[in-house]
TIKETI-486694 format. One record per residue (C-alpha): z, x, y. Coordinates in steps of 0.1 Angstrom, whole numbers, padded with zeros to 4 digits, always signed. Each point is the difference from the previous one (the first is absolute). Layout:
ZXY/...
% end
This chain:
-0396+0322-0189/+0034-0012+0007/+0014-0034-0007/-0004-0025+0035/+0019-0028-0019/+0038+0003-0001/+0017+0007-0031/+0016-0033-0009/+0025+0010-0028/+0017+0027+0028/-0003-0022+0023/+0015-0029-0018/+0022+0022-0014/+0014+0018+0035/+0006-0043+0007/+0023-0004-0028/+0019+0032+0007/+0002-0013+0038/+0014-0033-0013/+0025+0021-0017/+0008+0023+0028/+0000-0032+0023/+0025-0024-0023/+0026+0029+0005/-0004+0007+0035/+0007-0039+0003/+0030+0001-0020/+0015+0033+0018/-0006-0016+0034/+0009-0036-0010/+0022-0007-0025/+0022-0013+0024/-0025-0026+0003/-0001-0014-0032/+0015-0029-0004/-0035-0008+0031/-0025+0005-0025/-0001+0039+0002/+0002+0002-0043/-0025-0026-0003/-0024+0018+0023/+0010+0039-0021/-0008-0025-0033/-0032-0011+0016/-0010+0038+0014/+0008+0008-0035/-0020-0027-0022/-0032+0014+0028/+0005+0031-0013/-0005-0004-0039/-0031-0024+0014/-0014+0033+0020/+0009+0020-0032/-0021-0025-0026/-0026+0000+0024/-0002+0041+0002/-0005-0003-0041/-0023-0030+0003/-0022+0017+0023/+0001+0025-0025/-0005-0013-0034/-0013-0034+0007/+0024-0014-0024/+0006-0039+0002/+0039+0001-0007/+0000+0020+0033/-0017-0022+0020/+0025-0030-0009/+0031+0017+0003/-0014+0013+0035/-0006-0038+0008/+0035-0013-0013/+0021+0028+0020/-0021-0002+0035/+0007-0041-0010/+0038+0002-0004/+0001+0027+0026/-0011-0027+0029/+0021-0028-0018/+0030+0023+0004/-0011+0013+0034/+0005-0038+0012/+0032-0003-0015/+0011+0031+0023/-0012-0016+0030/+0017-0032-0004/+0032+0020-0012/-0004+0013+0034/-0003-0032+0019/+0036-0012-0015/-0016-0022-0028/+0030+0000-0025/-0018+0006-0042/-0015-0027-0005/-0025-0014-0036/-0026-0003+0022/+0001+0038+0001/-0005+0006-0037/-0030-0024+0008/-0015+0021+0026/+0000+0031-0022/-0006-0017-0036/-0024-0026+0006/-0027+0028+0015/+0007+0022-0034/-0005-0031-0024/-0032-0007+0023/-0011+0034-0003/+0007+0001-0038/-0023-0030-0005/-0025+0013+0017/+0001+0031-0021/-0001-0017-0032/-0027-0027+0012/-0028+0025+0018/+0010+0036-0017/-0017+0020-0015/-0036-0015+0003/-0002-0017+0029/+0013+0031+0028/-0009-0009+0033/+0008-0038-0004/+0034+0012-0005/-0001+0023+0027/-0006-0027+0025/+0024-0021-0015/+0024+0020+0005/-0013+0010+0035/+0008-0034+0008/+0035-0003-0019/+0008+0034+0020/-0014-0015+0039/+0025-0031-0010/+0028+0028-0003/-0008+0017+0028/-0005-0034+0021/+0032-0012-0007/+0015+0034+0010/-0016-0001+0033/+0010-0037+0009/+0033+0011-0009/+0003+0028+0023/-0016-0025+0029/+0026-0023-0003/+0030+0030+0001/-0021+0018+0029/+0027-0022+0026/+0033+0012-0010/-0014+0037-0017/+0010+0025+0027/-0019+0038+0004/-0034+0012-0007/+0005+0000-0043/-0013-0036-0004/-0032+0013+0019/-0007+0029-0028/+0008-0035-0030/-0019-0018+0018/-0026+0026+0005/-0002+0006-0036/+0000-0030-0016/-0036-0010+0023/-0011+0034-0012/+0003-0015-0033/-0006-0032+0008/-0037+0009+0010/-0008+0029-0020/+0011-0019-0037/-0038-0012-0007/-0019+0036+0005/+0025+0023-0014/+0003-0020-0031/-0034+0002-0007/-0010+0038+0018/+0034+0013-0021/-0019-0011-0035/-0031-0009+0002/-0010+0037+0018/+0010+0028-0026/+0004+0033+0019/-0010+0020-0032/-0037-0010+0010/-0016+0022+0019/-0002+0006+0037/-0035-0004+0003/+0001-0040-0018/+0024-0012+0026/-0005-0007+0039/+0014+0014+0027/+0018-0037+0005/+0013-0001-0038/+0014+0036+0007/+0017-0014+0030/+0011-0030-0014/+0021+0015-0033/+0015+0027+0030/+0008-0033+0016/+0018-0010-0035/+0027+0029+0003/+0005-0002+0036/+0009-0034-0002/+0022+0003-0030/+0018+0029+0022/+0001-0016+0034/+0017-0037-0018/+0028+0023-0017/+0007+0016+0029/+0001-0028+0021/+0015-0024-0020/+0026+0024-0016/+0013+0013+0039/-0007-0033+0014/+0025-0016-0020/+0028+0031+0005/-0008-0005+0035/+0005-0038-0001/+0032+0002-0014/+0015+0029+0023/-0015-0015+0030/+0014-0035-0007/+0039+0020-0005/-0008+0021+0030/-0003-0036+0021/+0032-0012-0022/+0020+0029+0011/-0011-0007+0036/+0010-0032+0002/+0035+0004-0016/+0003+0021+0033/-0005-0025+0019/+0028-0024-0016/+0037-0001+0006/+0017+0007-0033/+0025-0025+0004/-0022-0032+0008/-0033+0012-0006/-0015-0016+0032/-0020+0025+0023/+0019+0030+0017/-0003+0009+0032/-0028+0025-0008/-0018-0030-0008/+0008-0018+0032/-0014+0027+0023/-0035-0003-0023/+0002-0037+0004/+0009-0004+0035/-0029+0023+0010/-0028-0020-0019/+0020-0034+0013/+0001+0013+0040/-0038+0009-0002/-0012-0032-0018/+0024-0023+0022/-0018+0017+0029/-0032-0003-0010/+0001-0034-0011/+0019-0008+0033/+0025-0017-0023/+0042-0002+0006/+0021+0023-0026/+0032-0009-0001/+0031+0026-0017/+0040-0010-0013/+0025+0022-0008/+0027-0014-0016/+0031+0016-0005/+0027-0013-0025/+0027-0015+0017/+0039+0021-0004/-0015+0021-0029/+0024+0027+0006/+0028-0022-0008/-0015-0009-0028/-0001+0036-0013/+0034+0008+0009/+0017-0035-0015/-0025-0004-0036/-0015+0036-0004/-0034+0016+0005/-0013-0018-0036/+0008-0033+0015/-0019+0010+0035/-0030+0011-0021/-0002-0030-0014/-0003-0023+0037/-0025+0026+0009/-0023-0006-0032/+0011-0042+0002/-0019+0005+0040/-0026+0018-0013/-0006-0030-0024/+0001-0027+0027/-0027+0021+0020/-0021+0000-0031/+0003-0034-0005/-0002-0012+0034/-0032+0022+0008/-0032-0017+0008/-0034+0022-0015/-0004+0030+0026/+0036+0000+0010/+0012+0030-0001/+0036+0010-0007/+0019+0031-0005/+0035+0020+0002/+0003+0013+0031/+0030+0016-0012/+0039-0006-0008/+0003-0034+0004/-0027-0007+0020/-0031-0011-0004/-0033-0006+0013/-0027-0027+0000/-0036+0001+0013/-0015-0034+0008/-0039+0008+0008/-0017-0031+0019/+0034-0016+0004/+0008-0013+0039/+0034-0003+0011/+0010-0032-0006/-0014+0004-0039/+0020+0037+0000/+0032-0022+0007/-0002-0025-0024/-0012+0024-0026/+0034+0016+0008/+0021-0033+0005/-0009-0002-0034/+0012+0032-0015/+0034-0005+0023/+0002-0032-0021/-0009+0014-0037/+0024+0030+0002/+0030-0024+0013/-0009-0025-0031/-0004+0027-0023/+0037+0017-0008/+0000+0028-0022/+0021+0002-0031/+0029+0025-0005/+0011+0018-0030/+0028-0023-0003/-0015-0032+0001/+0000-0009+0035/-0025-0004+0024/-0007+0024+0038/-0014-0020+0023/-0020+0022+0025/-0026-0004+0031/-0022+0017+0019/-0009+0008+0036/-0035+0000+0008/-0017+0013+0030/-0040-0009+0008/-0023+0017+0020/-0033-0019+0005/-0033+0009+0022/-0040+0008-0004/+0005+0038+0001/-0028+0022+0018/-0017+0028-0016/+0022+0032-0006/+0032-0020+0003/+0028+0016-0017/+0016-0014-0031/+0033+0013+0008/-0001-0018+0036/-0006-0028-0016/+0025+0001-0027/+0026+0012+0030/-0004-0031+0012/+0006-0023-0024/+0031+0023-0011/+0017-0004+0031/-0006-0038-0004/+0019+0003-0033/+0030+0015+0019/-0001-0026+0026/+0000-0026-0029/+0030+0026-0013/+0017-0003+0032/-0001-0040+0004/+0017-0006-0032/-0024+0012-0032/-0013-0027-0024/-0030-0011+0025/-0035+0010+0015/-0005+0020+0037/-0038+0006+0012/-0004+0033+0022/-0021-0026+0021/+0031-0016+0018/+0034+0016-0013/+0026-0029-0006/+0006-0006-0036/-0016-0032-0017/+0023-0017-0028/-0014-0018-0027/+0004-0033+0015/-0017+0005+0032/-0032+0005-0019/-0012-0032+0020/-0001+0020+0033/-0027+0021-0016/-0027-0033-0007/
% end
């Protein structure tokens, strides 16, 4: 009669040869990715491996020597494992990560010289335990990246580290305490299932931590890359890609909160004389020194962005009109207190125009209407003598100084 139980040193020993086969699939597909953790995580898929391959022997020849080194690998193989994730989250090297991986070895050392060879399964559940702390700490550390880790990879991590979060108990004790050379008839149908359940489980976390973490990591540059498409080079604010994205969500959560949105464009003041008279370096630099002042002066969920050339754009989201025109009162003042320096020592005084536009939009309004507006404002305030604020609202030009008739 054929053999129901599964044949632990193939199967242990096809795990090992997957570990292989998965540590270079990781480093063919993301080597480019390892200065995120990607070795770390090839070292860990690699340190699994010799585990899977001690435990294909063990299973085997029942030899003690086997069944420590199995321990110590599948030990240093989590500790490592951690290090890759935290590698991944930006955590610079660190001594706390020669901690994470040593102090689990010297633990499962001691353990190993205090309970083996006489006293077995008080070791095994030792160790159990030492192993569910590993896996614990894995699994609070991928909670805490879940926020800022983009794509479905940390789902498949994730996935595997509760796999082996819950299964670390049974399999321990089903993988050694249940030799398959017995025969059929002395085990249950459950015992049968359960050392099946040993190798699919040994399978399904390789696999899903192994692509999990590749998937992690080209996920994460596949946002990266994204986003850079969204940024002007020069002043890495938001592009105007990025505007149309944001004034959509803005327009339809203005309108549904009934709330006002209020838009600038600004436009440098005689840039083109600038260009001509100090070169383009020089009218690089004004563009980046606005761009600062924008950052700076930006209240959370301001939104602003190059619109392009010298002009830029600002979104103001529950902002009413008399807050839209101080807000840009403000940035009229900044720029015209804020010279920039030349090559030769000497300072370019510059200003802005700045047109506003400010309203509760209805659903469906169009961003471009509303960013019309507020840039024929700006040439109005162009028109009237530059260096001050005009609001589409009622086009005469507003100086600095008659900021009173606004309160």
């Amino acid at each position: 009669m054929p053999s129901l139980l599964p044949d632990l040193f193939t199967a242990y020993g096809m795990a090992s040869m997957s570990a292989l086969t998965f540590a270079w699939v990781m480093w063919m597909l993301g080597r480019q990715y390892r200065q995120q953790g990607m070795v770390l995580a090839i070292v860990s898929t690699l340190l699994l491996g010799g585990a899977y391959a001690f435990w294909a022997l063990q299973s085997r020849w029942n030899n003690p020597p086997l069944h420590i080194a199995s321990h110590v690998l599948i030990n240093a193989a989590m500790g490592v494992f951690t290090v890759a994730l935290l590698r991944f989250n930006h955590h610079r090297v660190t001594r706390h990560d020669a901690v994470i991986v040593g102090l689990p070895l010297m633990a499962s050392l001691l353990l190993t010289a205090g309970w083996l060879p006489h006293e077995l399964a008080r070791f095994q559940l030792l160790q159990a335990g030492l192993l569910t702390l590993q896996a614990a700490f894995i699994l609070l550390l991928l909670l805490r990246m879940r926020r800022h880790t983009p794509g479905k990879g940390w789902r498949l991590v994730a996935g595997a580290a509760w796999l082996q979060l819950l299964t670390i108990f049974p399999l321990e004790f089903l993988a050694q305490s249940t030799p398959p050379s017995t025969l059929v008839a002395q085990h249950s149908v459950a015992e049968i299932l359960s050392l099946w359940g040993v190798v699919l489980v040994v399978l399904l976390k390789l696999t899903a931590s192994c692509s999990g973490f590749l998937l992690m990591l080209r996920d994460r540059a596949a946002v990266m890359e994204q986003g850079k498409a969204l940024l002007d080079p020069l002043t890495q604010l938001p592009n105007r890609t990025a505007l149309v994205q944001t004034m959509q969500t803005a327009i339809s959560e203005a309108a549904r909160q009934k709330q006002p949105l209020s838009i600038m464009v600004l436009d440098i003041d005689h840039f083109k004389n600038v260009n001509d008279s100090y070169g383009h370096l020089v009218g690089d630099s004004v563009i980046q020194s606005i761009a600062r002042i924008l950052v700076q002066q930006a209240r959370p969920g301001d939104f602003s962005c190059r619109y392009g050339g010298e002009e830029f754009v600002v979104v103001l989201p529950n902002t009413n009109a008399r807050e839209a025109f101080h807000l840009a009162d403000r940035l009229c003042q900044t720029v015209r207190k804020s010279p920039v320096p030349l090559p030769n020592g000497k300072l370019l005084h510059t200003t802005v125009s700045i047109g506003v536009h400010a309203g509760a939009p209805a659903h469906g309004s169009s961003w471009k209407h509303l960013v019309s507006a507020a840039d024929e404002a700006m040439y109005v305030a162009k028109r009237n003598g530059r260096d001050r604020v005009t609001m589409s609202a009622s086009v005469h030009a507003m100086r600095p100084r008659a900021e009173a008739a606004m309160t």
